[in-house]
C-alpha positions in Angstrom: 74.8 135.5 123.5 76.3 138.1 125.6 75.2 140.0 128.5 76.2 143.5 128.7 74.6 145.8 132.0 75.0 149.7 131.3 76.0 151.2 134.1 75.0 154.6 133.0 71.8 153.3 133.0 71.5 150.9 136.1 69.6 151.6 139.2 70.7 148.7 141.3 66.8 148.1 141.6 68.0 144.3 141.5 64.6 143.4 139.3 67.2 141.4 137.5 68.5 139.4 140.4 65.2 138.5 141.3 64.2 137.6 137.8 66.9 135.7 137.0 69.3 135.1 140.0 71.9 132.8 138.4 72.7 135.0 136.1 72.9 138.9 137.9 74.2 139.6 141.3 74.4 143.4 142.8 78.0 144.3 142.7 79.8 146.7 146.2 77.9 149.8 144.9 74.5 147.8 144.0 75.2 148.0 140.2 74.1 144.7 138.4 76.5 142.6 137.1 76.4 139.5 134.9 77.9 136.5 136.6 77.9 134.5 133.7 79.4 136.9 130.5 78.4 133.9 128.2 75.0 131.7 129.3 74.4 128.5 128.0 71.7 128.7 125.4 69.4 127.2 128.0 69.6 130.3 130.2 68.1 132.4 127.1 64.7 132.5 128.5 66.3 133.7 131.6 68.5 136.5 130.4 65.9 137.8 128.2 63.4 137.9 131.0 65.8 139.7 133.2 66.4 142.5 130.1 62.8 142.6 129.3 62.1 143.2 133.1 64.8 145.9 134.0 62.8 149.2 134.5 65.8 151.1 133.3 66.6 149.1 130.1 70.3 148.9 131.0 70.4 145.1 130.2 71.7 144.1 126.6 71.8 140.9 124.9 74.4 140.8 122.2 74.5 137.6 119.9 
């Protein structure tokens, strides 16, 4: 699985930090980043809440 964060789309609304902070992190202009590109398949549950949760549906998973 891949993460992918559209930046057309993000707010920097950080719902995805807080949902699943060991995977995003607000980057110098409060865009959401990935940290991880590639998460363990234990941190599924995590990414998806993080896309399902992002107001602006700018969170992908691919894979």
């Amino acid at each position: 699985m891949k993460i992918r964060v559209d930046r057309e789309l993000c707010e920097g609304n950080s719902v995805c930090v807080a949902l699943a902070p060991a995977l995003f992190d607000l980057d110098d202009d409060n865009m959401a980043v990935p940290m991880v590109e590639n998460p363990a398949a234990e941190a599924m549950a995590e990414a998806e809440r993080a896309a399902n949760g992002c107001p602006r549906e700018a969170i992908a998973l691919d894979g």
